[in-house]
N, C-alpha and C positions, 0 to 999 in steps of 0.2 A: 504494500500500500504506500500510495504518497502522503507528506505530513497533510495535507487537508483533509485525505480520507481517514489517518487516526483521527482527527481534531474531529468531523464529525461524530466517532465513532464515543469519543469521550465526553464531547457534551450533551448530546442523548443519552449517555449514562448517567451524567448529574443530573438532567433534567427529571428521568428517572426518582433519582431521589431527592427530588424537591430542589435542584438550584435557583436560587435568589431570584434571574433572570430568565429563568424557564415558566413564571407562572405566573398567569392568568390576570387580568384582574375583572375584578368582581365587579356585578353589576350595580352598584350603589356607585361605582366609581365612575360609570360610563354618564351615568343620570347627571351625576354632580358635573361633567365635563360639557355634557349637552347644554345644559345650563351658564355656561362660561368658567365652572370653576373645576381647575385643571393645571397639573403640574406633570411634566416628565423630567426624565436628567438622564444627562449624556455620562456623567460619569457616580460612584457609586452613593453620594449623599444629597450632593446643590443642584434644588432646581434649576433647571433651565430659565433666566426672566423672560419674561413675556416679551418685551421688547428685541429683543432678538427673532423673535420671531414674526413682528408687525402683526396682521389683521391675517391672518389666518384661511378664514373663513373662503374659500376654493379655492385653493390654493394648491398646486401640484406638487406633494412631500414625496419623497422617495426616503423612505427606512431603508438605509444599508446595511447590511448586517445587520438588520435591529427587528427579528424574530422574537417570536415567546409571548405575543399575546398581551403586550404592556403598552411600550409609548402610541404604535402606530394607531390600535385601537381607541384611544385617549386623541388625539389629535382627531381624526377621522369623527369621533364625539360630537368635537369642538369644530369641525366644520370643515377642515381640511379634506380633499382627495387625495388619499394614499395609497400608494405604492408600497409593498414590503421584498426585497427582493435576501434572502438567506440560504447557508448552503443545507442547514439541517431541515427536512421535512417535518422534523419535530416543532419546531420554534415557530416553522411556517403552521402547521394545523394548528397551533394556538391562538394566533392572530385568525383562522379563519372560524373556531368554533367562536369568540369572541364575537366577530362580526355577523354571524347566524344570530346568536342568542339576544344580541343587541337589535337586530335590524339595519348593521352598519353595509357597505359595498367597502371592501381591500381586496384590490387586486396582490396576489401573493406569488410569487417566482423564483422555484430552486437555481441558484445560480451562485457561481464561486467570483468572488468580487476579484482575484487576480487575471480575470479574463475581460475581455473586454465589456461594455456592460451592455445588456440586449437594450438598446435605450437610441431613439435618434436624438444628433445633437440639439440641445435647445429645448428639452423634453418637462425639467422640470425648473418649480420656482424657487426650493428648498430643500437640502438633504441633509438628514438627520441620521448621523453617524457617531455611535454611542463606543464608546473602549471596546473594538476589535480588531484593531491594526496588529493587537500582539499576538494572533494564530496566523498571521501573513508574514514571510519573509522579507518582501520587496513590497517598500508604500508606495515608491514615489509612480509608480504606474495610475497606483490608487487613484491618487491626486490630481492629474491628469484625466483620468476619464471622471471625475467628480465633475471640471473644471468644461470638457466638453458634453455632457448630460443635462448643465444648468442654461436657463437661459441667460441672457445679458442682465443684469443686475439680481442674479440669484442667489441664492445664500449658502454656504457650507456653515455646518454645526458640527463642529466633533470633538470627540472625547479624544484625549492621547494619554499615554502610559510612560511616565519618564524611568524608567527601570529601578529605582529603589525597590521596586518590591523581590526582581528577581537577584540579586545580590544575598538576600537574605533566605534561610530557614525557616519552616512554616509557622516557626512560633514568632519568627519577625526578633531573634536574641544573638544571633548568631551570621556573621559575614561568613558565606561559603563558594561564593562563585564573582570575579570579575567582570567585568562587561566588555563587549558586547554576551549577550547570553545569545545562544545561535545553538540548538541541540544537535543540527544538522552539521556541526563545525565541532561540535566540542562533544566526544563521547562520556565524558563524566558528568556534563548537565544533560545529555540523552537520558543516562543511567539514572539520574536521580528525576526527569520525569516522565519514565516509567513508572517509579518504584511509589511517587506520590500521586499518581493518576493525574498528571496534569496537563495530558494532551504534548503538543507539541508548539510551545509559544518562544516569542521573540523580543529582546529590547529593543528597544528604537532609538537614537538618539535625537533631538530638540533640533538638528539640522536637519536630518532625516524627516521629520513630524513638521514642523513652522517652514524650514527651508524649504520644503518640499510642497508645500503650499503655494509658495510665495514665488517658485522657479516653475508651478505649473499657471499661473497668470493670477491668482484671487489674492486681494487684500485684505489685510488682518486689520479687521474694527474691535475685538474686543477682547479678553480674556482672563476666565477666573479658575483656579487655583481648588482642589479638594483632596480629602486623606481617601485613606481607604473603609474610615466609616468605622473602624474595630481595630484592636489588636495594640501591639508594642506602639508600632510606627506612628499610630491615630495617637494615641494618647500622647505621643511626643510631638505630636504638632506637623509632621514631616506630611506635606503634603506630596502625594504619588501621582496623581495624574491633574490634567489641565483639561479645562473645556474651551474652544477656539471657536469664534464668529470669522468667517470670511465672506467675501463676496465677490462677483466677477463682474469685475467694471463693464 
């Protein structure tokens, strides 16, 4: 198998047992969104502001990576037309029981974001791409076809992963690995995750992630700063991933 068919292969197994981002949300939460009140987050604690995302309301959202039955259904609530395109069929049937039992329309599309994206250019107004870049090797592709999928004054949202978390041991006590983390490069972080079931993920570096934005044409209007929600790192304040506004002049 290639690293994206383990990686599907693992997060259908968390999903399985209840991962954070594999589940559903209930319909008190759809109602409250329908209504205007509504929150998603690109990475794992800080709402998304509203402002970031202007008026909503028909607006062509594409969820990248962003399966499981949570933001896109929420958006979609609130007035949006989305899009969810994901590699797991799992993440994808969440988003679509969601949208049965609500009455919502999400169009849903297994598809692996390293390949081109089934999308003509100019397609949508907003894409909402939540911390997945670290089961991908190569973003700056990514970025790129974000950057030709938008139309002219379109918005990129996304979560990024600045690699603090993969340096450390899962109790977050412990430096055990250098960066770049690359399992595909380095068989003792292959070896260790196997052995923690962690799929097959990648660090990025801030040139890699911003630069890589910024070298596929979209301008950075915004950016805030979040921990991982739990743990050593959270309580020391160390914040692990960023959430970035762009847009394409």
């Amino acid at each position: 198998m290639n690293y994206q068919d383990i990686n599907i292969q693992t997060i259908e197994g968390w999903i399985a047992d209840g991962w954070e981002w594999g589940k559903p949300v209930d319909h008190e939460t759809c109602v409250k969104a329908k209504n205007g009140d509504w929150d998603v987050v690109l990475t794992p604690t800080k709402p998304v502001p509203h402002e970031w995302f202007g008026d909503i309301k028909g607006k062509k959202i594409l969820g990248l990576a962003s399966g499981g039955g949570q933001r896109m259904p929420i958006l979609t609530a609130a007035g949006a037309v989305c899009t969810v395109l994901d590699y797991s069929q799992k993440q994808l049937d969440s988003d679509l029981m969601v949208a049965r039992r609500e009455g919502l329309s999400i169009e849903a599309i297994r598809g692996d974001m390293t390949k081109p994206l089934p999308f003509a250019d100019g397609t949508f107004d907003l894409i909402f791409h939540p911390v997945s870049n670290v089961y991908v090797e190569k973003i700056e592709p990514i970025w790129r076809e974000c950057f030709r999928v938008l139309k002219n004054g379109g918005i990129l949202l996304a979560g990024i992963d600045n690699g603090f978390n993969f340096i450390f041991d899962e109790e977050e006590q412990h430096i055990l690995f250098t960066l770049p983390f690359n399992p595909l490069k380095n068989p003792d972080q292959m070896k260790w995750s196997q052995e923690t079931d962690s799929g097959v993920q990648f660090s990025h570096t801030i040139e890699e992630q911003l630069g890589g934005q910024l070298k596929a044409g979209f301008i950075l209007t915004d950016i805030f700063g979040d921990t991982n929600g739990c743990g050593n790192l959270h309580e020391h304040g160390v914040e692990s991933f960023y959430a970035t506004r762009s847009i394409k002049p």
